[in-house]
N, C-alpha and C positions, 0 to 999 in steps of 0.2 A: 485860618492858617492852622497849619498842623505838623508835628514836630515828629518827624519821620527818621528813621534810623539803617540805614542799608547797611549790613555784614558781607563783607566778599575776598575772597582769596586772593586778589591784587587790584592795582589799578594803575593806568596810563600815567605818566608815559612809562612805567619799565615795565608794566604787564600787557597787553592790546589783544587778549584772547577775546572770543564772542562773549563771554560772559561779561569778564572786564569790561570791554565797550558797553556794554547791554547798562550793567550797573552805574557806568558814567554817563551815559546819555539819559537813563531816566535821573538821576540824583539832578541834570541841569535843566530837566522838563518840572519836573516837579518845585526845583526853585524858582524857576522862570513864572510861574505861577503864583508864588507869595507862601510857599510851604518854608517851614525850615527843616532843611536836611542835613544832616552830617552821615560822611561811610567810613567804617570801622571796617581798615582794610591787613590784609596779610604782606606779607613782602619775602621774596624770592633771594636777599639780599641777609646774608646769616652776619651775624655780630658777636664781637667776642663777650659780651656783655648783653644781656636782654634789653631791648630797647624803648620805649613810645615815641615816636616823635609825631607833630601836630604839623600839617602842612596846609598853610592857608591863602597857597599862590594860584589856586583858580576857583570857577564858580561856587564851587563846595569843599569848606572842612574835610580834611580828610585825615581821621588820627590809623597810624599806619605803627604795626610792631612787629620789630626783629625781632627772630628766636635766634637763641643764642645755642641751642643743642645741634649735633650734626645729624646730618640726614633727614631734618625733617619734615621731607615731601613723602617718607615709607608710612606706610597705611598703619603700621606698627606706632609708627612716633605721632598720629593723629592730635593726641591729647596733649593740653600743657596746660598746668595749673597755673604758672605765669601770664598766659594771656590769659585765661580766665579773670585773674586778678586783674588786669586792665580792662580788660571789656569791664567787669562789672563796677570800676572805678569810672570806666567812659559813661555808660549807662545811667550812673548814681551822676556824672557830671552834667550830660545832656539833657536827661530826664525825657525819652521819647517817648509818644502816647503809643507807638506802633515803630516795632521792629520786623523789618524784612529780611531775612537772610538767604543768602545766596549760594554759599559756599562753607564748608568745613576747613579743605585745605590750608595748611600755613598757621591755622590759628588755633581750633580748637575743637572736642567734640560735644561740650557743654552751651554752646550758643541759645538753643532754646530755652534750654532748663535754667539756664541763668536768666534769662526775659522774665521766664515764668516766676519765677522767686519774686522777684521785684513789683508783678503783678501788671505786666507791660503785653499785650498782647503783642503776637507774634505770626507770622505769613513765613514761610518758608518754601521756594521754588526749588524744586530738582531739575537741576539745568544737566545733569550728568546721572552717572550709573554709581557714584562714589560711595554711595550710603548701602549699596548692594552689593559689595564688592572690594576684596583687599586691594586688586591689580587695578582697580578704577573702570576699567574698560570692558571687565568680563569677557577678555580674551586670554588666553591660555598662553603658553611661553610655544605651543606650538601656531599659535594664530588661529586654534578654532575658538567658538564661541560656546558660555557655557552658561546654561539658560536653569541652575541647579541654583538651590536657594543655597544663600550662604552658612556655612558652618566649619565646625572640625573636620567630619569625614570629610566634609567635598575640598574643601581648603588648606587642608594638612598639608599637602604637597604642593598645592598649585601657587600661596602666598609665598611673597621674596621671604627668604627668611636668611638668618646667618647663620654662617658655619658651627657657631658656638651651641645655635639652639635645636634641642631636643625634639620630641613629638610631645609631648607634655607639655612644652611651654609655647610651641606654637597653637594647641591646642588650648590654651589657656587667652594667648593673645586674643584671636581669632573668637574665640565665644566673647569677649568682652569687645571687643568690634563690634560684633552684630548686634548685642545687647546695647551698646552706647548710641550704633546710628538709629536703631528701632527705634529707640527712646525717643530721640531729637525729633523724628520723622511724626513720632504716635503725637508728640506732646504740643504740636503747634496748632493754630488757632485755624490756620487754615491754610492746604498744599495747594500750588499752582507748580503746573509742568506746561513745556512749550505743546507737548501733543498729548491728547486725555489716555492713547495707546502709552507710550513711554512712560507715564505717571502709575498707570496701572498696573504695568508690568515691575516696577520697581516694588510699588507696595507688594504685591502678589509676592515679588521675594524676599521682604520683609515679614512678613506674616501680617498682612493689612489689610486685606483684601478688600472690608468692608467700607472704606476709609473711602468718604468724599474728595474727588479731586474736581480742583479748576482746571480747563485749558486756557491757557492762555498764552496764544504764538508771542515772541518777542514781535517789536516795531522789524521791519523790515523795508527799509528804503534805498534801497539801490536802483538807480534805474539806468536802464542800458537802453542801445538800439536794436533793434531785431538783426539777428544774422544775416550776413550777405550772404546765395548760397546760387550760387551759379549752375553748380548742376542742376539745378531745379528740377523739370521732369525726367533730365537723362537717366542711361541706367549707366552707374559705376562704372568705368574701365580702369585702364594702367594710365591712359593720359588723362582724365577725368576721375578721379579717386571719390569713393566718398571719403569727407573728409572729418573725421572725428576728433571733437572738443576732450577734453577732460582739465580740470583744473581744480587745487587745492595744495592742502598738506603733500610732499609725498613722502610720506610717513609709511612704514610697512604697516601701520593699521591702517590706512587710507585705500589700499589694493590697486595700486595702479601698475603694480604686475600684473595683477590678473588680468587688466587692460594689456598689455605687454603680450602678456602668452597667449593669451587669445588671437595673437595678429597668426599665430601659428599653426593652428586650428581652421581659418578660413579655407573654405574653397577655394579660392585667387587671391592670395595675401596682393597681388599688385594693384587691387582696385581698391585699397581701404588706405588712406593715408592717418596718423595719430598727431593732434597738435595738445605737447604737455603743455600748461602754464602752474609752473608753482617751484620751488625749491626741496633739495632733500635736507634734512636736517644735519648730515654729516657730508663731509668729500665721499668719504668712503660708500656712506648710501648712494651716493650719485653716481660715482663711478659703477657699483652693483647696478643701477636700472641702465646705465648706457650700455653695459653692455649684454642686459639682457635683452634690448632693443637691438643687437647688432643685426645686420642683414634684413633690418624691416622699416619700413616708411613710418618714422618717426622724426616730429619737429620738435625742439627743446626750447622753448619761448622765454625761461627762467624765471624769476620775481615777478609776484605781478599786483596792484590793483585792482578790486572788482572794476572797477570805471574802464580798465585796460582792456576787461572782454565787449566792449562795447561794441554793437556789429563786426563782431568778432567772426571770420571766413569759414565756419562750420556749417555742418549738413546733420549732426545730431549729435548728441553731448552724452557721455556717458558718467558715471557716479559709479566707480566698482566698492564704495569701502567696505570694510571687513566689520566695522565697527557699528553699534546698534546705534546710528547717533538721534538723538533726542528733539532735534529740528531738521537742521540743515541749512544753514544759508548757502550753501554753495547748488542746491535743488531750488532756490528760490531765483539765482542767476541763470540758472539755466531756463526755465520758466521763461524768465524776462526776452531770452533770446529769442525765443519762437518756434523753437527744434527740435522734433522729436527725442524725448530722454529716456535712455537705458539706464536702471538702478537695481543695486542690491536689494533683496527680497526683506531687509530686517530693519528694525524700528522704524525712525520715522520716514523713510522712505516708503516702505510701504503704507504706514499709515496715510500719508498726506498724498499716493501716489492718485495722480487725475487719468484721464485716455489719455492724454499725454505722454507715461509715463509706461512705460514696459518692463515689468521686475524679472531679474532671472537669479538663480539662485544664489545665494552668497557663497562666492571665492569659487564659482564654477566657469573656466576658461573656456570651456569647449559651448557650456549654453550660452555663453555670450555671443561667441565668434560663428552661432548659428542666431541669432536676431539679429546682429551686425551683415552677417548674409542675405538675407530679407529684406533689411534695408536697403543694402546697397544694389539688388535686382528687381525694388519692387518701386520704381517713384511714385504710385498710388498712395502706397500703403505710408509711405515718407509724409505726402500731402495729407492726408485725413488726420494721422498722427499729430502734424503739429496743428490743425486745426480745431484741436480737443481744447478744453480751458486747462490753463497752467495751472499747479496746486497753488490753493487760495495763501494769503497772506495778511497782514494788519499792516498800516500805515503807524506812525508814533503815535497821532491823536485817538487811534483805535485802540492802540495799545494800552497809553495810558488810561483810556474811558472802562477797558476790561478790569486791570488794576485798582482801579479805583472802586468800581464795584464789590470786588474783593475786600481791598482796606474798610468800605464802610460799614459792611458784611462784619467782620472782623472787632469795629471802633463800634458799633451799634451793640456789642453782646457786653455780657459783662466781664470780660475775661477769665480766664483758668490762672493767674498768678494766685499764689500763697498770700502774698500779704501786698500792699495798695501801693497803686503805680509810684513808683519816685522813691521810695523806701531805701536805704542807705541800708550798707553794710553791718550786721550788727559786731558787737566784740566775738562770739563767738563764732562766727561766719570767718572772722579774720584770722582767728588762730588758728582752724583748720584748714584755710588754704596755707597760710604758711606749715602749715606741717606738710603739705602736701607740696608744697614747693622744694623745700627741705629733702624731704623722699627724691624726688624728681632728681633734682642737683648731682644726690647719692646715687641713683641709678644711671644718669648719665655721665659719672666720672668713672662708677665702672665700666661701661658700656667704651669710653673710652679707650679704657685699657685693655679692652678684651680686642678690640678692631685695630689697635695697635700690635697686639701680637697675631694678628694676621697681614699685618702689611698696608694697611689701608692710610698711612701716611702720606703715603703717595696718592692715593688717590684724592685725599681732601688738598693737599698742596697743589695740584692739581688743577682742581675746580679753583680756587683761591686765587690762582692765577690767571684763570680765564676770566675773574669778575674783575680781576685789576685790571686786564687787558681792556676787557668792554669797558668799563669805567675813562679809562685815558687817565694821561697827567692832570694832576691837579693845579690849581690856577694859583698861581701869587700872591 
């Protein structure tokens, strides 16, 4: 048995991102097993007071801490010496031989370095672009992609920043970003990325070049039925359409305009029909793609389950996003269908892309809506296409057997900690986080007051009310 420790930015039920999931289904593989686990998790869920609380209503421990500052999802408010102080309270409480982390957001950007102190080996997955990046996504406020390592010059302008602040102190934030994730990134025992392209590219923008990476794809268990696809050999018309999949976020990173515009660009927009399945995050987003789709053969399927596309009526599935994503499970559902797939030329889509898989440029309407032409006049080219292997994938027990290599990898060396596993807080360790708490408190009461003389009352009121709304009445 072995006392395992997973870090990660939220976790179900209020969070149910891929991560999130990923993180709770191994913490209940790993206990199922006779391991003990506990996850030291973030929460989306702000308090007017800093929080711990210990939740122990399912398979695994889970000590979960409110930040009590605002805004603190901004690449700027990364850091908090408050959670530091509980993590390394959790740590000294747990005592785990091997910490995983997962995630920065919500909690904090010492995760490693504090493992390390303690003398706790430490595994760290880049599941995201976060540790590269103030805006997280490496997309620009115009939607292009910016493939520049991080810093001042390239980030001056491009980080959220506020009205109040200067080029000097965005310039100041921003080099301590990149020095803090470097750190976390350089200092752990050993990095796992879902594809060895994404990890590499990450370090590359870290200054790491040389840095060993694992791949290792998350568990991926979805299983569907093969597409119905009735037009089978025909060729495309107006009463016979081919008829095109798309499904996910629709999030303006996700590009499913570009799916959109492209229907405008065809040769015979009447032979291509588009079936959406997924939600916009706002009305107003939604109302923007409907009526970017006006006057075009477009189906709005709304909310969905992967289980929902099962033999789902498509003739090929397309993945326009804008975004460099790091896996992909929604190229994994596709896969499953049987269908020839159209994708973005960038991260893990190209990396994992099979003959299956036809990459056309990222956010380019008109290359699309020329391999969508092809498609839809070549039923050959349709048939050989999905008869290519689907991009490969890991089962859980695959998953966990790759992982575990890792961990023993990791549990076999002697560690990089300062001083020996289980090591408590000493006095002076405690009086400089409290000073740095202290700091912290003082920066965010002015910080306060500066966002109040801009109006931003409103805005936290606001959000405060939308979590009271989600929330509902409370119970008797």
């Amino acid at each position: 048995m072995t006392r395992i420790g997973l870090v990660v930015h939220g976790q179900p039920p209020e969070l149910v991102g891929g991560t999130e999931r990923l993180v709770a289904d191994l913490a209940a593989s790993l206990a199922a097993r006779g391991d003990e686990v506990e996850i030291f998790s973030g929460s989306i869920e702000w308090r007017p007071e800093f929080e711990v609380v210990r939740d122990t209503s399912g398979p695994v421990p889970i000590v979960r801490v409110h930040r009590h500052d605002l805004f603190f999802e901004r690449w700027d408010k990364l850091h908090d010496p408050f959670v530091e102080r509980a993590y390394l309270a959790w740590l000294d409480a747990f005592r785990p031989q091997i910490v995983h982390v997962h995630h920065w957001a919500r909690l904090t950007t010492t995760l490693v370095s504090c493992a390390r102190r303690r003398g706790i080996p430490t595994v760290v997955t880049l599941h995201d672009l976060i540790a590269s990046c103030p805006r997280y996504h490496r997309l620009k406020s115009d939607l292009s992609f910016c493939h520049d390592a991080p810093g001042p010059s390239v980030c001056r302008t491009c980080a959220p920043r506020w009205a109040f602040q200067g080029d000097r102190e965005m310039d100041a934030s921003v080099t301590r970003f990149v020095e803090e994730m470097a750190a976390e990134v350089a200092a752990a025992d050993a990095l796992v990325a879902p594809t060895a392209g994404h990890g590499q590219r990450v370090l590359q923008w870290l200054g790491l070049p040389d840095t060993e990476i694992h791949a290792v794809a998350p568990a991926s268990t979805t299983a569907l039925a093969p597409a119905g696809r009735p037009l089978g050999d025909a060729v495309a018309s107006a009463d016979e359409p081919l008829r095109v999949g798309t499904f996910g976020h629709l999030h303006p990173h996700k590009g499913v305009e570009v799916l959109l515009d492209a229907l405008g660009h065809l040769a015979d927009p009447t032979r291509v029909r588009v079936h959406v399945w997924g939600e916009a995050p706002t009305a107003e987003m939604d109302a923007s793609l409907r009526q970017r789709a006006e006057g075009r053969r477009v189906t709005w399927h709304g909310a969905y389950r992967p289980e929902d596309l099962s033999g789902a009526a498509v003739d090929v599935v397309v993945l326009p996003t804008l975004c460099a994503e790091s896996y992909s499970f929604t190229l994994d559902e596709a896969g499953a269908l049987g269908v020839p797939i159209i994708a973005t030329d960038l991260g893990a889509l190209a990396d994992r892309a099979t003959g299956r898989v036809e990459l056309f440029p990222r956010g380019d309407a008109r290359a699309l809506a020329g391999v969508l032409d092809r498609l839809a006049t070549d039923p050959q080219l349709r048939a050989a296409r999905a008869r290519e292997p689907a991009p490969a994938r890991l089962d859980a027990d695959a998953h966990l057997s790759a992982l575990d290599a890792v961990y023993a990898s990791v549990l076999g060396g002697e560690g990089r900690g300062d001083e020996s596993p289980g090591t408590h807080a000493s006095a002076a360790e405690q009086v400089a986080l409290a000073q740095r708490c202290h700091a912290f408190q003082l920066r965010e009461e002015a910080l306060s007051e500066l966002l109040r003389s801009e109006g931003w009352e409103s805005v936290v009121a606001a959000l405060q009310a939308r979590i009271e709304a989600l929330e509902g009445p409370g119970e008797d």
